[in-house]
C-alpha positions in Angstrom: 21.0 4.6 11.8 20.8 8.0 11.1 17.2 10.4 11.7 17.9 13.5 10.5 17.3 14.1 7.3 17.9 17.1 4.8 16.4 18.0 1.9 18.4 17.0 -1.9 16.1 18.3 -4.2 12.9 20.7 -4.6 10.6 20.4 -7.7 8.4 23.5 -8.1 5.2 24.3 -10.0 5.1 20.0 -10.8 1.4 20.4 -10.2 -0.8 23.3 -10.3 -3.0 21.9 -7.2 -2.6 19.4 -3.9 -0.2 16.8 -4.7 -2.3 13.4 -3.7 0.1 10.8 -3.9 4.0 10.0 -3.9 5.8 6.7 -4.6 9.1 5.7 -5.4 10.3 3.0 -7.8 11.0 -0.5 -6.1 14.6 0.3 -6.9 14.5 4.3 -6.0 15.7 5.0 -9.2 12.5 7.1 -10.1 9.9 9.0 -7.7 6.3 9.5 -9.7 3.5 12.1 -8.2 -0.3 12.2 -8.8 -2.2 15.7 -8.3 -5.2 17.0 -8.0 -4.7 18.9 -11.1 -5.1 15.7 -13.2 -1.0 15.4 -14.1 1.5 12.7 -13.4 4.9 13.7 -12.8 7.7 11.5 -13.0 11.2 12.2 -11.7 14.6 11.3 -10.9 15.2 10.5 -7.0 19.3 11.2 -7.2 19.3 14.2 -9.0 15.5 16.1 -8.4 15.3 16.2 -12.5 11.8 15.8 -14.1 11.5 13.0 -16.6 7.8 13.7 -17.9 4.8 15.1 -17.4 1.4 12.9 -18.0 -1.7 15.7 -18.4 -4.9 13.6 -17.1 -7.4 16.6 -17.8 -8.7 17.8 -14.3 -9.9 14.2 -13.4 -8.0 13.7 -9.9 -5.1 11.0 -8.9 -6.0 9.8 -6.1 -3.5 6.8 -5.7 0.0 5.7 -7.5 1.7 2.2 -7.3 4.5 0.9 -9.0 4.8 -3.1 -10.3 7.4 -5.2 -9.0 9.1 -6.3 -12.2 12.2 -5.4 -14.9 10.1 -3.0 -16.9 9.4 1.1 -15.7 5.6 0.6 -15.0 3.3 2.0 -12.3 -0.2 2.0 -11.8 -2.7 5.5 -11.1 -6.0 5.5 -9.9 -8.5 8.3 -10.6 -11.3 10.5 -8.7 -13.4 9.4 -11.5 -13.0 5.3 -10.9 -10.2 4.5 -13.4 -6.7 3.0 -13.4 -4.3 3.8 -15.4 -1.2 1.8 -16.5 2.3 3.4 -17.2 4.7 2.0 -18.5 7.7 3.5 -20.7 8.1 3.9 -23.7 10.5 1.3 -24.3 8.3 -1.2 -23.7 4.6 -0.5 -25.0 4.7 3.5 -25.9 0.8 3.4 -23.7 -0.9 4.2 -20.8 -4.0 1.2 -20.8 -7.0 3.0 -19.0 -9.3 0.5 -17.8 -12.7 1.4 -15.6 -13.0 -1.4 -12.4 -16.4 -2.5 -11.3 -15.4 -2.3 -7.7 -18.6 -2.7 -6.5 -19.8 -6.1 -8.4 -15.5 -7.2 -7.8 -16.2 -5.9 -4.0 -19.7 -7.8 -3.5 -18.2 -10.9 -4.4 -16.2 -11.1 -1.5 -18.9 -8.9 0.7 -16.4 -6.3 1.8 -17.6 -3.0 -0.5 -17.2 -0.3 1.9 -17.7 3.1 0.3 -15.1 5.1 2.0 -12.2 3.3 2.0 -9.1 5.2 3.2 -6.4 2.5 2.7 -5.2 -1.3 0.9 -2.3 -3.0 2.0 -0.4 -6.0 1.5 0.6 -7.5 4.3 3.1 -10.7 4.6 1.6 -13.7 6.1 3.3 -17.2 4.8 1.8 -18.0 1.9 -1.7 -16.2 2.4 -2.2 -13.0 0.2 -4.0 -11.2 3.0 -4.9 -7.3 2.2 -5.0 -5.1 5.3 -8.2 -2.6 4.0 -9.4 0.8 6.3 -13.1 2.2 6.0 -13.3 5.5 7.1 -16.3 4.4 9.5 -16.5 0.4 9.4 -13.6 -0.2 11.1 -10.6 -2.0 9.5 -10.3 -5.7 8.0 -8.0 -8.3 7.0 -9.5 -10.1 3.9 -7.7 -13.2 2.5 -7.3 -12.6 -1.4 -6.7 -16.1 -2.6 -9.6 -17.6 -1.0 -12.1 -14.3 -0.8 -13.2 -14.7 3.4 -12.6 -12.1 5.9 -9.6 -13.2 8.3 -10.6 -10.6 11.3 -12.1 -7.6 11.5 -10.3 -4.9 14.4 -12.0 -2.9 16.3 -9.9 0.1 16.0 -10.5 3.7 17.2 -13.0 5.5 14.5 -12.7 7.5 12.9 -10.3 6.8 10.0 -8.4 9.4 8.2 -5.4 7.2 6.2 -3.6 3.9 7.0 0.1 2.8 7.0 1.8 -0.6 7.7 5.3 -1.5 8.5 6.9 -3.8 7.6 7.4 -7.3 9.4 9.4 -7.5 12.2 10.1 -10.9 14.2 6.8 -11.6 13.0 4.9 -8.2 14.4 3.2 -5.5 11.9 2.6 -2.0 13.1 -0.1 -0.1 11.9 -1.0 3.7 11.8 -4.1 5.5 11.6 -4.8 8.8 11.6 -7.8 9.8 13.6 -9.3 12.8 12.1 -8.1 14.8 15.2 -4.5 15.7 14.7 -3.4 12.2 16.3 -2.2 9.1 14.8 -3.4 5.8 16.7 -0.2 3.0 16.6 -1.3 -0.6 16.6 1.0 -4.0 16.7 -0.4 -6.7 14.7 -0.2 -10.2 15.2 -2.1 -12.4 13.7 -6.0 -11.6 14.0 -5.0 -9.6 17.4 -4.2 -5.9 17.8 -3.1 -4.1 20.8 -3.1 -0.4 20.7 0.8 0.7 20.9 1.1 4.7 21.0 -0.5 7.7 20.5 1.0 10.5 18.0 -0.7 13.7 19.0 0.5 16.8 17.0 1.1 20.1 18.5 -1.8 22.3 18.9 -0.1 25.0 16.9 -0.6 23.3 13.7 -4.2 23.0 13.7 -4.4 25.8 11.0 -6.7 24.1 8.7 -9.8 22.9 10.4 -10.8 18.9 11.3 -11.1 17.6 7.9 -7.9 17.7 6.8 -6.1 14.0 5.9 -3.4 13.8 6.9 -0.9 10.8 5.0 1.5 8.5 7.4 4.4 6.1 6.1 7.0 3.9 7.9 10.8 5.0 7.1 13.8 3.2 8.2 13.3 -0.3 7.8 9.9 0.3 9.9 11.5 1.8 13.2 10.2 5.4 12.9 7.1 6.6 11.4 6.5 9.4 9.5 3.6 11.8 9.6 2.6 14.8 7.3 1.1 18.1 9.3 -0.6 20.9 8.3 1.9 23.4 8.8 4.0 22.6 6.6 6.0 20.5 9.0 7.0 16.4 8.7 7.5 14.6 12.1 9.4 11.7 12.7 8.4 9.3 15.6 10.8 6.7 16.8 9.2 3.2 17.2 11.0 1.7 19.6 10.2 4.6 22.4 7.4 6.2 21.0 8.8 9.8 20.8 8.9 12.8 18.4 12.9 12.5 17.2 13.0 15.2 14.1 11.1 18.0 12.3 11.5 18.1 8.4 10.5 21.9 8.0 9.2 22.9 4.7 8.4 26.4 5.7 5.2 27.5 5.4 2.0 28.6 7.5 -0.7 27.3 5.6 1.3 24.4 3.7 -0.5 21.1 4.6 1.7 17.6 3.8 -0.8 15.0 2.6 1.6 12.9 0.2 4.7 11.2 1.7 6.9 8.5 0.9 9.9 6.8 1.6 13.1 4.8 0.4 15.9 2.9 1.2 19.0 2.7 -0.9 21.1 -0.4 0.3 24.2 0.2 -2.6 24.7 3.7 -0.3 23.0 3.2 2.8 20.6 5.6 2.2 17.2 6.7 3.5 15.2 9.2 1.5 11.6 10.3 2.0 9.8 12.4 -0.4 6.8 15.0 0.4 4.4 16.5 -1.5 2.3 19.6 -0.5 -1.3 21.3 -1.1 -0.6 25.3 -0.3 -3.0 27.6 0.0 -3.0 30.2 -2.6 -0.1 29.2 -4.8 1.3 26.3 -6.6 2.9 23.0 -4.7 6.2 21.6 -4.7 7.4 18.0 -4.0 10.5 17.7 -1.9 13.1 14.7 -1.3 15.0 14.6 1.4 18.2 12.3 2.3 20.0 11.2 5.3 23.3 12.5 3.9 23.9 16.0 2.4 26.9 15.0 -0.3 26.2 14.5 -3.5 24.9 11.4 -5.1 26.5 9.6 -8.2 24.2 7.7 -9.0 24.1 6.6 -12.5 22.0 3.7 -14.9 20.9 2.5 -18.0 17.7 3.2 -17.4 18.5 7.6 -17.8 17.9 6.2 -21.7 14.3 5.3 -20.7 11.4 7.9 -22.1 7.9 8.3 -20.6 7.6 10.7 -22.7 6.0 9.3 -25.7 2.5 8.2 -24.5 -0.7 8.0 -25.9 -4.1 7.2 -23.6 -7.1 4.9 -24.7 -9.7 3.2 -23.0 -11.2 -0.2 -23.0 
């Protein structure tokens, strides 16, 4: 399994402010981006081409998640409490913009935090347990099917953005950032947690003061996690010995990374991980980066598909 990575493809001036979010397809195929600027960006992961550009206003993307199914559809969420529905324009030509009562949906089940930093699934049998993050409360798993809380950890506060691994012989591994360049590494089992590592980034990159988010994802079938800095650096810890095993370099002083994500292609055995950037003083640029450096063939039916043609409405 190889860790270094090098970069494929580099889109430029996608997004006129900080790039919030990143996700790929569940088949890689396409890689969509969510700014601060209010636009959407989708774009090819094998050859760094844009496909379209969705213009939002200046209301914020905040999150980006693509549905599990045969048809090209994601969903976006918004600064201003919206999601937004994709899909291409071989299908329904739309983007369905629909408001959620998240607090009357949230009361229900008694869990409405008001600064929740991260949501996700996590695979428990047949449960449909959601791992959620509060910035200050701490975090929870809540049982979706039947609405009660499962446990509630008692993790270090407090909490800057969440990741989760996938399951492996029955473990999950969870990361937090801390708010203080260091990224807390927890195995869960269960309703335990026992604290696992400690990430703690080099004191030269603390350019940009304590606030800063800063985004974590698991890469590699879960053995190394990946963290976004803000120096314009991506570091790559290994799981298994809890060490710092590659730099991804996107040269820049006062380039923060606050949108990751990451892929794996099984037809060519290929890891990718994209970044997205919010630099100071000029436009930002979404990278994606490959454990091979020779070129990619990779072709589909799906280069017919247009996201072009899209029209917004709301219910």
């Amino acid at each position: 399994m190889s860790l270094k990575y090098q970069p494929r493809h580099v889109l430029r001036d996608a997004h006129s402010d900080s790039i919030n979010c990143l996700r790929f397809s569940v088949d890689g195929f396409f890689l969509v981006s969510g700014g601060s600027d209010g636009r959407i960006v989708i774009m090819k992961t094998h050859t760094g081409t844009l496909v379209a550009a969705i213009e939002r206003g200046r209301v914020a993307i905040s999150a980006i998640e693509w549905t599990d199914n045969k048809h090209e559809q994601f969903v976006a969420g918004d600064s201003s409490g919206y999601i937004i529905t994709v899909k291409s324009a071989e299908t329904r030509k739309q983007i369905l913009r629909q408001n959620l009562d998240s607090r009357r949906e949230c009361q229900k089940s008694e869990i409405f935090w008001p600064l929740l930093v991260g949501i996700e699934w996590m695979s428990s049998g047949s449960d449909e347990l959601l791992l959620i993050a509060d910035m200050f409360k701490g975090v929870v798993v809540w049982n979706a099917s039947t609405g009660a809380l499962a446990s509630h950890y008692k993790f270090i506060l407090p909490i800057g953005s969440m990741s989760l691994s996938p399951p492996r012989s029955g473990d999950s591994y969870a990361a937090f950032y801390n708010l203080h360049f260091e990224f807390d590494v927890y195995k869960l089992r269960g309703t335990s947690a026992s604290h696992l590592y400690n990430f703690k980034l080099d004191s030269g990159e603390e350019v940009s003061g304590p606030n800063v988010i800063l985004p974590s994802i698991f890469s590699n079938n879960g053995l190394v996690l990946v963290t976004g800095t803000n120096s314009g650096k991506v570091q790559l810890w290994d799981m298994t010995r809890g060490t710092s095993v590659h730099v991804l370099d996107l040269q820049g002083k006062n380039v923060i990374v606050q949108a990751l994500s990451s892929f794996y292609d099984r037809s060519i055995d290929v890891f990718f991980i994209a970044t997205g950037t919010a630099e100071e003083g000029s436009n930002t640029k979404i990278v994606i980066w490959s454990t091979i450096e020779t070129d990619i063939n990779h072709s589909s039916d799906r280069e017919i598909l247009q996201f072009r043609d899209l029209a917004c409405f709301s219910n």
